[in-house]
Every structure is written in structure tokens, then in C-alpha cells.
C-alpha positions in Angstrom: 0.0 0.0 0.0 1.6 3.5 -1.2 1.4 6.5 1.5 -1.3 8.8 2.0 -0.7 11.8 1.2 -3.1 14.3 2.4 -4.6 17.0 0.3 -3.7 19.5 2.5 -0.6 18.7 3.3 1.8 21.2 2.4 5.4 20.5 0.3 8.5 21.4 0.3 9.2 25.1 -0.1 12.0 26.6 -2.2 14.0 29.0 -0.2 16.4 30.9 -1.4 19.4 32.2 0.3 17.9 35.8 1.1 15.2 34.0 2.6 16.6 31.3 4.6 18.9 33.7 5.7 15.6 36.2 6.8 14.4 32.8 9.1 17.9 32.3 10.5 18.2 35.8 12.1 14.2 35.8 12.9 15.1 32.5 14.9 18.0 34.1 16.4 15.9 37.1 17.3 13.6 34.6 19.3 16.2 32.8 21.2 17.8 35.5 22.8 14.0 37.2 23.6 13.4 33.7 25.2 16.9 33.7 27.1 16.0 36.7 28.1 12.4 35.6 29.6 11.4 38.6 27.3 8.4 38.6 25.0 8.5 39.1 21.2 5.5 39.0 19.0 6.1 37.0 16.0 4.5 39.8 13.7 7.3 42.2 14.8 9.9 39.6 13.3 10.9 41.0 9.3 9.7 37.5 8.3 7.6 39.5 5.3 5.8 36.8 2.7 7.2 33.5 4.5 5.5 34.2 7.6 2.1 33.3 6.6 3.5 29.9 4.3 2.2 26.8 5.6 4.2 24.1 6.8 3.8 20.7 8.0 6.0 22.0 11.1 9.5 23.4 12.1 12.2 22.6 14.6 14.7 24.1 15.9 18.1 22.3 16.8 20.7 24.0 19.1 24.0 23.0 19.2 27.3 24.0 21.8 30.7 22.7 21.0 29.5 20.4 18.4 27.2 18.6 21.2 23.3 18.7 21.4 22.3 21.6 23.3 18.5 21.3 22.7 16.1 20.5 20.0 12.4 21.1 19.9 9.5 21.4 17.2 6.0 20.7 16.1 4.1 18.4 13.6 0.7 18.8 12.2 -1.4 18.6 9.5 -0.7 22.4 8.3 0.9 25.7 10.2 1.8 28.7 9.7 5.7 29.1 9.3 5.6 32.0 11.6 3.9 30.7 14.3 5.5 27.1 13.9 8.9 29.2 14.2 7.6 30.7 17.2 6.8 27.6 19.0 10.3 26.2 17.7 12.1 28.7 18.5 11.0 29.3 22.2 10.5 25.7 22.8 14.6 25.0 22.0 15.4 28.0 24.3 13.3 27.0 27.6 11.4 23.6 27.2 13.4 21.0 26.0 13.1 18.4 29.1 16.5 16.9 28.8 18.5 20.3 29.3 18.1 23.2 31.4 17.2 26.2 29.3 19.5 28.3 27.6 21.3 31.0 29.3 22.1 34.8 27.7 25.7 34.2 27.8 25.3 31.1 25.5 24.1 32.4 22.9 27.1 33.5 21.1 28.5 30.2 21.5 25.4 28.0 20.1 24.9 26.8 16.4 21.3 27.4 15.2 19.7 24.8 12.8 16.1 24.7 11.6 14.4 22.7 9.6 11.0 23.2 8.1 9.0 19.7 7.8 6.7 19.1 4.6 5.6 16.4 2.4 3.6 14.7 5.3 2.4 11.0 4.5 0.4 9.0 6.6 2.0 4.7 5.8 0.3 1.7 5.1 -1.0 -0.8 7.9 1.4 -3.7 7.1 4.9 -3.7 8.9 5.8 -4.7 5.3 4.4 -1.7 3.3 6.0 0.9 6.4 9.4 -1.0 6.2 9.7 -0.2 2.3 8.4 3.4 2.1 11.4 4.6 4.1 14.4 6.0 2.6 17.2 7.1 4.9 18.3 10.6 4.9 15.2 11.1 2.7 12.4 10.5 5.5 11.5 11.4 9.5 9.3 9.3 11.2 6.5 10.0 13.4 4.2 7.2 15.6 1.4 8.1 17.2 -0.6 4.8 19.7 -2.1 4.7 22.5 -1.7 8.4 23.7 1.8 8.4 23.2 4.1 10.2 20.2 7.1 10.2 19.6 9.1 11.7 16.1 12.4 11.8 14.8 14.2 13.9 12.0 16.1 12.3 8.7 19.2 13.8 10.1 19.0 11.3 13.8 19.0 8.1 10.8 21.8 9.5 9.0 23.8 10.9 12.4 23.7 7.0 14.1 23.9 4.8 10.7 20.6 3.6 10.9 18.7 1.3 8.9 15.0 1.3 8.1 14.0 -1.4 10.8 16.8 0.1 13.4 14.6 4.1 12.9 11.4 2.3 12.9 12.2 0.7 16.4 14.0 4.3 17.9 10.8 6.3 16.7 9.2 4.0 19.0 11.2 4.2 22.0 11.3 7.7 21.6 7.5 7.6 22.3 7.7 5.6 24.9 6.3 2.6 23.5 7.7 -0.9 22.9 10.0 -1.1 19.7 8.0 -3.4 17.6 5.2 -0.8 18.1 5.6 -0.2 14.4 4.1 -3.1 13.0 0.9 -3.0 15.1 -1.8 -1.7 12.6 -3.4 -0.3 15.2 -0.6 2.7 15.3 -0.1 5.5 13.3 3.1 6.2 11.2 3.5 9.0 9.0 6.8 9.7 6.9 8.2 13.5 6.3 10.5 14.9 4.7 13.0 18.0 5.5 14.6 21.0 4.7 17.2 21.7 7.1 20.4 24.6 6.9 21.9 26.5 9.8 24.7 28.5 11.4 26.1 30.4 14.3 24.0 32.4 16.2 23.9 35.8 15.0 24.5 38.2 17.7 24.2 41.8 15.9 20.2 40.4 14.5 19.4 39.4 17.9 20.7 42.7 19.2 22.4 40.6 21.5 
């Protein structure tokens, strides 16, 4: 059975540098407010025609000495980009349960990486038909069962030299549930896809 892919699901958007440079310093912009336990309205942010794009969600990766320093985002149907950068954004900075949050004078030492998910397909019942639609470094995973979720970008396959069965049994333990989760037809899998870029975080745009 081939994926579902919704009608309203929204694909992949071509940035171009301007632009992807524009959602860099916007998320740069919300760190620091969010370091700063400061509020910043996403329509101040010079986000212009990409802030009311739709997405299937974004998330936002933080990174400190070449280690994980946080990593928190959303997935849905369809979002706005600037309010699924918003949630990203603050999220990474003060909500990610496995760190404490991020502190002003980190901020000039953090990499910022985002990635904007699209090209959301809901996968076939069979363990078969889930095990062959997954390409890795092409596809995240997501599982939803039993009031649990858990999700994982392309990049965590590619990072750890995964293969299909090995991300289909991590997306599970990162939900909490038992790792052959994935071949109950009773859960829900859905493959994404990602566009991801990023850099150091940019001081003067964050009027740091």
C-alpha cells in the first residue's frame, strides 16, 4: 500500500538564500528574547511573505561545542511558518526536558539549525508496506498509539547509521512505547520529509 498523502498537506518550499537567511536571524531574534524571559511578538519579526507559508511544522536544533544543546519542534497537518517558528524557537530555548534552558551568555557560542517539515504521508497498515516506504536521509518518522508520540528527523538516521528497521524501532522508544510498536496496525506512522540549513547564532540580529 503507497502513503497517504493528504490534500492539505503542504510541500516542500523553495527558499532561497535571502530568505533562509531572513528565518535564520528571525530565529536568532527569538532565542535570545526567550533567554531573556522577554516577549517578542512573531509579527514584529521581518519574516515579510514567508511568515504566513504553511508548513507541516519546524524545529529548531541547538548546538554547543558540536554537542546537542537542545532540539524542539511541532508536527501537524498544516501551520503557519511563523507561528510554527515561534513555538520552535522558544521551545529550543526553555522547554526542552532533557536540558536546562539556555542562558544569555550562551548564545554567542550556540549553532542554530532549523528545519522546516513538509511532504507529510500518513504509511500503510502492514509492517511490510512501512518498512519499504522509508528512505534514509530522505524520510523522519513519526508514531502516534495509545496516547503516546514520539518523532524523529532524517538527520538522527543518518547521524547513528541507521537502517529502516533500526529508525522504525528508535521512533518507537522515543515515544515511549515498545519497539515493535511499528508493525501494530493499530498505530499511526507518517513519513516527512525535510529542509534543514543553519549557522552560528547571530548576535548583531538578535541585538544581542
Amino acid at each position: 500500500m503507497e502513503p497517504d498523502q493528504s490534500a492539505d498537506a503542504p510541500g516542500e518550499l523553495e527558499l532561497n538564500a535571502e530568505q533562509r537567511n531572513r528565518l535564520h536571524g528571525a530565529t536568532c531574534r527569538l532565542l535570545a528574547a526567550a533567554a531573556r524571559q522577554q516577549s517578542l511578538p512573531v509579527d514584529q519579526l521581518p519574516l515579510g511573505e514567508l511568515a504566513a507559508l504553511l508548513v507541516v511544522g519546524v524545529f529548531v536544533t541547538l548546538y554547543k561545542a558540536g554537542a546537542l544543546r537542545s532540539c524542539i519542534g511541532n508536527f501537524t497537518r498544516s501551520i503557519r511558518l511563523d507561528k510554527a517558528l515561534e513555538r520552535a524557537a522558544i521551545g529550543a530555548a526553555c522547554h526542552d526536558p532533557r536540558f536546562p534552558p539556555v542562558e544569555i551568555d550562551e548564545l554567542p557560542d550556540l549553532t542554530v539549525e532549523i528545519s522546516l517539515l513538509h511532504s507529510r504521508q500518513t504509511l500503510g497498515d502492514s509492517a511490510a508496506a512501512r518498512l519499504s516506504s522509508i528512505e534514509i536521509g530522505q524520510h523522519g518518522l513519526d508514531i502516534q498509539h495509545d496516547g503516546r508520540s514520539g518523532l524523529l528527523l532524517p538527520s538522527v538516521a543518518v547521524d547513528h547509521g541507521w537502517d529502516a528497521t533500526t529508525f522504525l524501532r528508535e521512533v518507537c522508544r522515543k515515544a515511549g512505547l515498545p519497539p515493535g510498536t511499528w508493525k501494530d496496525p493499530q498505530a499511526t506512522l507518517y513519513r516527512f520529509a525535510a529542509t534543514r540549513w543553519g549557522g552560528r547564532f547571530v548576535a548583531d540580529v538578535a541585538e544581542f
